[in-house]
N, C-alpha and C positions, 0 to 999 in steps of 0.2 A: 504493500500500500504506500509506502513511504518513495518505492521506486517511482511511482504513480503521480503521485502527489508533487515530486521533483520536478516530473515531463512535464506537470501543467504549467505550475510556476516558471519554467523556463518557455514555456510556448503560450505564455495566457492572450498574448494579443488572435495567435492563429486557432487556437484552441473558439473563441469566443465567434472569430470569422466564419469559420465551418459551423457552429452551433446556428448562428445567425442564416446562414445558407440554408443549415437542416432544418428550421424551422419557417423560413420562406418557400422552401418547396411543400412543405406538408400544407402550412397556411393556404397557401394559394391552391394547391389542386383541391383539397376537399373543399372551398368553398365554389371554385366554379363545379368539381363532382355535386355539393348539392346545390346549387343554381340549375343543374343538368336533370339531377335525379330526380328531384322532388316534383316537378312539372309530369317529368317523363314517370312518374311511378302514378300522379295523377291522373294522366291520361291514359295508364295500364289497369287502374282500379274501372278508367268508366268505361271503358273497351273490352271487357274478360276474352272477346275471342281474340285480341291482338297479345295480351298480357302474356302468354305463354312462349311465344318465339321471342316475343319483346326478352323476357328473362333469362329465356337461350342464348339468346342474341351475348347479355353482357355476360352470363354462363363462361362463354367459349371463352371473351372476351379475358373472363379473370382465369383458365386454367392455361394460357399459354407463360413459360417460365420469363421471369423478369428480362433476362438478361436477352434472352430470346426477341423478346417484344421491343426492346432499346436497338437492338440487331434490325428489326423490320422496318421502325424507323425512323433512322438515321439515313438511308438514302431518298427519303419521302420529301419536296418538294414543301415548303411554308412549314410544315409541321415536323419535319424531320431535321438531321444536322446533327452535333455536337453541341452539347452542353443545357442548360436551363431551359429552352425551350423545349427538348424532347423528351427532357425527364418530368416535365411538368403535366405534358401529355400520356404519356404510361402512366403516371400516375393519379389522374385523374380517370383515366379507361379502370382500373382497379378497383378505382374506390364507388364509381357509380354504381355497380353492382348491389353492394352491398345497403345504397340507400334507395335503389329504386324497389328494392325485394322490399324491406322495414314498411316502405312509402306506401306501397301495395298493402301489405299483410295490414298496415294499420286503420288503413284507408274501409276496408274489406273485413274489419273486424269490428265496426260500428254499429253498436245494434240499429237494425230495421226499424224498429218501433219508433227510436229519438230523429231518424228522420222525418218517419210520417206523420210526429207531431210536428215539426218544425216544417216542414210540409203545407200542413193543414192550418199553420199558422200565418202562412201568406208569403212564406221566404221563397226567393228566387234560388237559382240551383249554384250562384254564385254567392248568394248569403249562408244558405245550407252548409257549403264548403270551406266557406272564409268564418265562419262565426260557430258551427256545428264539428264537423268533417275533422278540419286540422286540428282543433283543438283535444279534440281526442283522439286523434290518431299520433299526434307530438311525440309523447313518448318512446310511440314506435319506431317513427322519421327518429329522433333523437339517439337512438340505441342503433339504428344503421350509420349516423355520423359518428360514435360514437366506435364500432367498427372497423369503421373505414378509416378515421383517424389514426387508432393503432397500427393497421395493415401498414399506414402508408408509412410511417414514421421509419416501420421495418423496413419497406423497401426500396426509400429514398436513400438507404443506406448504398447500395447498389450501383443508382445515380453516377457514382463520383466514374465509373468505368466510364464512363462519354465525357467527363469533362464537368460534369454540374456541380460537383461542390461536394459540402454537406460532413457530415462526421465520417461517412465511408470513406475520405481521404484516408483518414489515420487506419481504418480497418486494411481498408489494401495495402497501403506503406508498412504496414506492422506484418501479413503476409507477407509479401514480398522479401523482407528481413527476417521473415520467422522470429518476430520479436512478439511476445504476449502485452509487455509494457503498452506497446504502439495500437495494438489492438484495442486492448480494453481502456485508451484512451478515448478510442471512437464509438467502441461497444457499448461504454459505460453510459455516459451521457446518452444515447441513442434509445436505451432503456429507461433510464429513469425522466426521459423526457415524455417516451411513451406510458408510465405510470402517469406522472402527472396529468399528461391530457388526457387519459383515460377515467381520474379520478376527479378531474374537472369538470368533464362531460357526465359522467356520472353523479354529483352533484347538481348538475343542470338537468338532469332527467328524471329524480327526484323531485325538483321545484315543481318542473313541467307536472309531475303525474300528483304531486298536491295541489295543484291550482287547476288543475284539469284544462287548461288554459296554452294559449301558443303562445304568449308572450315571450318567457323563458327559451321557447326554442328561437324567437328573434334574436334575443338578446346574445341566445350564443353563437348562431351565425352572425351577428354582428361583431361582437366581439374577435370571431377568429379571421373578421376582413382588416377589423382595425391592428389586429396583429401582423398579419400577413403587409399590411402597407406600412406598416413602421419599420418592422423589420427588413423591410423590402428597401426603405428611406434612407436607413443605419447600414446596413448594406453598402448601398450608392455611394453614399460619404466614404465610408473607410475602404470601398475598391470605387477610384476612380476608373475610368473609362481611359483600355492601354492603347497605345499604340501597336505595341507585337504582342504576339501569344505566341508561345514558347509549348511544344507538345511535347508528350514521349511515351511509350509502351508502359503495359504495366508489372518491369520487371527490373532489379535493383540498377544494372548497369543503365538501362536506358531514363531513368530518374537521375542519376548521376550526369549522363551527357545532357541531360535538357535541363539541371544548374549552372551545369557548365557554359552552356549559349547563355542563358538567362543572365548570368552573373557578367559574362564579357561584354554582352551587347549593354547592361548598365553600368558598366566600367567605362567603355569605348564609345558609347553616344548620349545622348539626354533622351532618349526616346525611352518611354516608362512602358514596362512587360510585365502583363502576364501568364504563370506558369499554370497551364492545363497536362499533367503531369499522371501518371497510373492511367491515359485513358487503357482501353484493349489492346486487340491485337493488332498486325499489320493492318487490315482491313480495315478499322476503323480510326488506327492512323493516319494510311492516306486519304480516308473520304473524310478527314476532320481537313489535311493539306488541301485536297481540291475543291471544297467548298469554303474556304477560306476562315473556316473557324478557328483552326490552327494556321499560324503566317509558316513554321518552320520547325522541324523535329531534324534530329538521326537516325539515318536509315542505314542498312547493309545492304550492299550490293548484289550476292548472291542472291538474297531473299528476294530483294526487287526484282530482279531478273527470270526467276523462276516462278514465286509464288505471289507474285504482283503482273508480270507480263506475261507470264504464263510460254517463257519462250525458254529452249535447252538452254544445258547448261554450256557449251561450247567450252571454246577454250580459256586458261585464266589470263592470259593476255588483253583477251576484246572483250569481258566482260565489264567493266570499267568504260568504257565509251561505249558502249552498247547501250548498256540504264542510263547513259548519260543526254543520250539522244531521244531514247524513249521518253524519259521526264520529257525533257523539249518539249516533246507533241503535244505532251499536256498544258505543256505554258509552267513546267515546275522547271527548276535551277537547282542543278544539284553542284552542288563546292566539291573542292578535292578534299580527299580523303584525309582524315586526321591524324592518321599514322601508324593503325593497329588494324587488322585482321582477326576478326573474331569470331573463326569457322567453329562449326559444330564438332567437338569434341565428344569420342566414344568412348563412356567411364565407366568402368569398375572397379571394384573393391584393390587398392594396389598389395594387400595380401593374396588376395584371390588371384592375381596375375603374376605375382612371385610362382604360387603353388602349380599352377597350370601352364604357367611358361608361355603366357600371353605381352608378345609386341606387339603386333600389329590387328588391325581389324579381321583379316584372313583368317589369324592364329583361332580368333571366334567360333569360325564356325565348327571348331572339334570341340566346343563344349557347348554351342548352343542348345542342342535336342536337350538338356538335362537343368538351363539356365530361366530364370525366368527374366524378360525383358520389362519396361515401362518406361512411356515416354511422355512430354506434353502435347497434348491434340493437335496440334499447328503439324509437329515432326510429323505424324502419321499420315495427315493429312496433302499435305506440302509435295509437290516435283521431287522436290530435292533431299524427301525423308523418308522413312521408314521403307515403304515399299522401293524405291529406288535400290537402296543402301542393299536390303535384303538381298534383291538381283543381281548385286553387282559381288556379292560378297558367298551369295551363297547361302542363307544365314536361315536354318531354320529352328525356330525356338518349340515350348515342349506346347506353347499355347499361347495362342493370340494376347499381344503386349497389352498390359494395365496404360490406360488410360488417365494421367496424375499429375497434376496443378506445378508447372513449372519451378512455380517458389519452393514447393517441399520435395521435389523430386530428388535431389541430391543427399538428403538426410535418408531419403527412404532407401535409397541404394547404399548407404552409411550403415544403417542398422539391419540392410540384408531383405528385407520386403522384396527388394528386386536385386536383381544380379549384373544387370546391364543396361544405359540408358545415354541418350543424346541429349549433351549440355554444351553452354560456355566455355570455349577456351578460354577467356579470360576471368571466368567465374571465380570469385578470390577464395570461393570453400573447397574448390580441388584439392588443395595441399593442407589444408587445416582437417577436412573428412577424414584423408588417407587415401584420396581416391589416384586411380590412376588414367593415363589418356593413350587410347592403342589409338599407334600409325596409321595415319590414310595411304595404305599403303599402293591402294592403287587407283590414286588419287579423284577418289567420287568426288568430294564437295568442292565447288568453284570458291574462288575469294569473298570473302565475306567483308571487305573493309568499310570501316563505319565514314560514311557519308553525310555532311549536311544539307537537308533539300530544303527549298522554298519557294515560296508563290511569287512566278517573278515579276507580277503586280504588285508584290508590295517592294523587291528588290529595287524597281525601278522608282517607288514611291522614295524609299526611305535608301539613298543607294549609298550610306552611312555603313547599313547593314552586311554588306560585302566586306568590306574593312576589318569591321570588328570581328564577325566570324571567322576571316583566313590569318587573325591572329592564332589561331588555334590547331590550323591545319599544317600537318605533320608534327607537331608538339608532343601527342600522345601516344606512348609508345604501348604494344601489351603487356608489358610487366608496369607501367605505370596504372592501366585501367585494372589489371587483375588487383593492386595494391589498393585501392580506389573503392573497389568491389568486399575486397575484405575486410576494407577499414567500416562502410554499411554494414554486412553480414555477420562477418565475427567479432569484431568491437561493437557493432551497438551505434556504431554513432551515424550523425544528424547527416544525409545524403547534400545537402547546400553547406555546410560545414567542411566536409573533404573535398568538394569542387572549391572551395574558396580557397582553402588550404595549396591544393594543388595550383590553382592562379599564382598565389603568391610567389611560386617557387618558377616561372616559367618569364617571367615580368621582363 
C-alpha cells in the first residue's frame, strides 16, 4: 500500500488527468445513453410488437466484446477514429441497452387500473405519461442508469487502447511492465469510483421510489450532465489543444520510443505535444497515422512491409526503400532509421538450450514434437510469423501454439508454461529471465529497423518537425534500446524518465 501511495504522490497531477478523463467519458455516454434510451424504451413500451427486435437489436449490440467493437469503429467515417470520440460511442451502444430494457419493464409494469383512472379523469396520453407513467416507472429507468453506469465505468477502462484516456492508461502501462503497482493505480480508483456512482444512484433510486415521483430521476440526470461539463471544462484547461500527437503500440519499447519523439520535439521546437501512447496494435496505429489523429509514431520496417503492405518479404537490402515508397503513396514520410534493428527473436529457456544443444532455429525442430510453443496473436497471425517461420524451419510442435498477451509472454516461457516463443530482440528481460535467442539461421525475418513515420501534412505544416526528429536518427543503438527496455521492465521505472535520461546523454 505504501508502494501505492508513493506512485500517487509522485504522479498526482496525471493521476487526477486520467480520473478527470475517466469520468468524462462515463459522464457523457450515459447521459446521451439515457437521452437515447428512455424515448427509445418509451416508444418500445407503446409499440409491444416493435419492443422485441427493438431489444434484440441493443441485445446483439451489448454481446459483441469491447475491444472488438473499438476495432469496428475506428475505421467508420464521423463516428469512428482514434480517441474520445469512438470511445464515447461504444460506450454509449453499451449502456442503452440496459436503460431501454428498465425503460420498458417499468413502463409495462404500471398497473392498468391507475391508468384508467387517470384516463377517465380527462388526461391526455401525454399527461398520462408525463404526470402518471414516468413517475412510477423512475425507479425502474433509474436502476437501468444505475447499471449502465457501472458497466461503463468498467469498460471505459478499455478506452485508453484507441487513445481516449481515462484510468486504463495506468492498467495497460502496468501490463505492459508487469508491474501490479501500475495496475492497481488505475484499477483502484476505477473501482471505487464505480462504488460511488453506484451508491449515488442508489441513493437516488431510493428518493425516487419514496416520493413515487420523477423528480429525483431529473435531478440525477441532471446532475450527471453538470458533471460531465465541468469535468469536461477542467479537462480543457489542464490539456490545452496540441499541436502534435505523439503515438505508439501498446508495448514497453514502443512507449519508450514515443517519449522519446515527444520529449525531443519539446526540447527542439515550441510546438506543444501530445502523447497518445499504449494505443493497439499495428492496425490501429497506422489508421490513428492516416487519419490524422496520430501526427507521428515508430514503426519497423519489416512489419510494414509485410503485415501492413501485405507485400514478400524480399531481400534485406530493398526492404528499407520499398516501405519507404509505399508510405509515399499514402502521403506518410517515413525518416531514416534510428539505429537499431529489432527483428523477432526465437526464445527459450537458455538452460533448456544448454541441455539440448540448441543454436540455431533448425536445431528446433529435433525437439519441437515434444515442446510446447506460444506466441502473441499479431506472430500467428502476420506474413512474417508463425506459419511462415514453421515452413521454413520445418517446425512441428506437439499442439497448436497458446495464444498469450505479448507483455506476459516472456515470464511465461520463464516459468516453463511454454517452451518456445517469438519476442524482442531488444527486449531488456532476455538476459534478466535467463532466456536465450537461437540463430536465424536461414535467414527468415527481413530487417526490422525502427523507423519514424509521419503525416507529411503536418511535416510540411510544422517543417521544424524534420529537424528535431533526425536528431535522433542513428543515435540509438540495440544495446542502448535493450538497456532502455530493462530499465521499464526490470527496474520498475517511469518509461519518460529513461527517455529523458537517455537524451541527456546523446546532447
Amino acid at each position: 500500500m505504501s508502494a501505492l501511495l508513493a506512485f500517487y504522490a509522485a504522479n498526482q497531477a496525471e493521476v487526477l488527468a486520467r480520473l478527470g478523463e475517466h469520468i468524462v467519458l462515463v459522464a457523457v455516454s450515459i447521459a446521451i445513453a439515457a437521452a437515447i434510451g428512455i424515448p427509445l424504451g418509451i416508444f418500445a413500451a407503446r409499440q409491444p410488437a416493435l419492443a422485441r427486435p427493438l431489444i434484440g437489436l441493443a441485445n446483439l449490440a451489448q454481446t459483441i466484446p469491447s475491444l472488438a467493437l473499438f476495432g469496428f469503429l475506428i475505421p467508420l467515417p464521423f463516428i469512428g477514429g482514434i480517441g474520445t470520440r469512438t470511445a464515447l460511442v461504444a460506450l454509449t451502444l453499451y449502456a442503452v441497452l440496459p436503460i431501454v430494457r428498465t425503460t420498458v419493464s417499468g413502463l409495462q409494469g404500471v398497473d392498468r387500473a391507475v391508468l384508467e383512472c387517470a384516463a377517465a379523469m380527462g388526461m391526455t396520453r401525454r399527461q398520462v405519461l408525463r404526470q402518471v407513467e414516468l413517475p412510477l416507472a423512475a425507479p425502474a429507468i433509474l436502476a437501468g442508469i444505475r447499471v449502465a453506469t457501472v458497466v461503463s465505468v468498467g469498460t471505459a477502462t478499455i478506452a485508453s487502447a484507441i487513445g481516449a484516456g481515462g484510468l486504463g492508461d495506468y492498467i495497460f502501462r502496468g501490463l505492459s511492465m508487469v508491474d501490479p503497482i501500475v495496475i492497481l493505480a488505475g484499477a483502484l480508483p476505477a473501482a471505487l469510483l464505480a462504488l460511488a456512482a453506484d451508491g449515488l444512484l442508489a441513493l437516488a433510486g431510493r428518493a425516487v421510489d419514496r416520493r413515487k415521483g420523477s423528480r429525483p430521476l431529473r435531478l440525477a440526470l441532471a446532475t450527471l450532465a453538470v458533471v460531465a461539463i465541468a469535468a469536461g471544462g477542467w479537462l480543457y484547461r489542464a490539456n490545452p489543444a496540441a499541436a502534435i500527437t505523439v503515438g505508439s503500440k501498446n508495448f514497453t519499447e514502443q512507449v519508450i520510443l514515443g517519449e522519446l519523439l515527444a520529449l525531443t520535439i519539446e526540447r527542439h521546437t515550441s510546438l506543444t505535444v501530445q502523447r497518445r501512447l499504449n494505443l493497439g496494435g499495428l492496425l490501429v496505429s497506422d489508421e490513428a497515422l492516416r487519419s490524422g489523429d496520430v501526427d507521428v509514431y515508430v514503426e519497423y520496417t519489416g512489419t510494414a512491409l509485410t503485415a501492413l503492405f501485405n507485400e514478400p518479404i524480399g531481400t534485406p537490402a530493398t526492404v528499407s526503400e520499398r516501405v519507404r515508397t509505399l508510405y509515399a503513396s499514402r502521403g506518410i514520410t517515413m525518416l531514416p532509421s534510428l539505429g537499431f534493428n529489432n527483428t523477432f527473436a526465437i526464445l527459450v529457456r537458455a538452460d533448456a538450450a544448454r541441455a539440448e544443444k540448441l543454436a540455431a532455429i533448425s536445431d528446433l525442430a529435433r525437439v519441437a514434437p515434444q515442446w510446447k510453443a506460444g506466441f502473441g496473436y499479431e506472430f500467428l497471425e502476420r506474413p512474417d510469423g508463425f506459419k511462415g517461420l514453421a515452413a521454413a524451419y520445418g517446425l512441428r510442435f506437439a499442439e497448436p501454439p497458446r495464444v498469450m498477451d505479448l507483455n506476459l509472454i516472456y515470464r511465461a516461457l520463464s516459468a516453463g508454461e511454454i517452451d518456445v516463443t517469438a519476442g524482442d530482440a531488444t527486449n531488456g528481460l532476455i538476459q534478466s529471465l535467463g532466456l536465450a535467442i537461437l540463430a536465424d539461421d536461414r535467414d527468415y525475418f527481413p530487417p526490422y529497423d525502427a523507423v519514424p513515420v509521419i503525416n507529411t501534412a503536418t511535416l510540411l505544416r510544422y517543417p521544424e518537425l524534420d529537424r528535431a526528429i533526425r536528431t535522433l536518427v542513428g543515435r540509438i543503438s540495440a544495446t542502448d534500446m535493450q538497456r532502455m527496455n530493462y530499465a521499464v521492465d526490470g527496474q520498475r521505472r517511469a518509461a519518460k524518465d529513461v527517455a529523458r535520461e537517455f537524451l541527456d546523454t546523446i546532447r
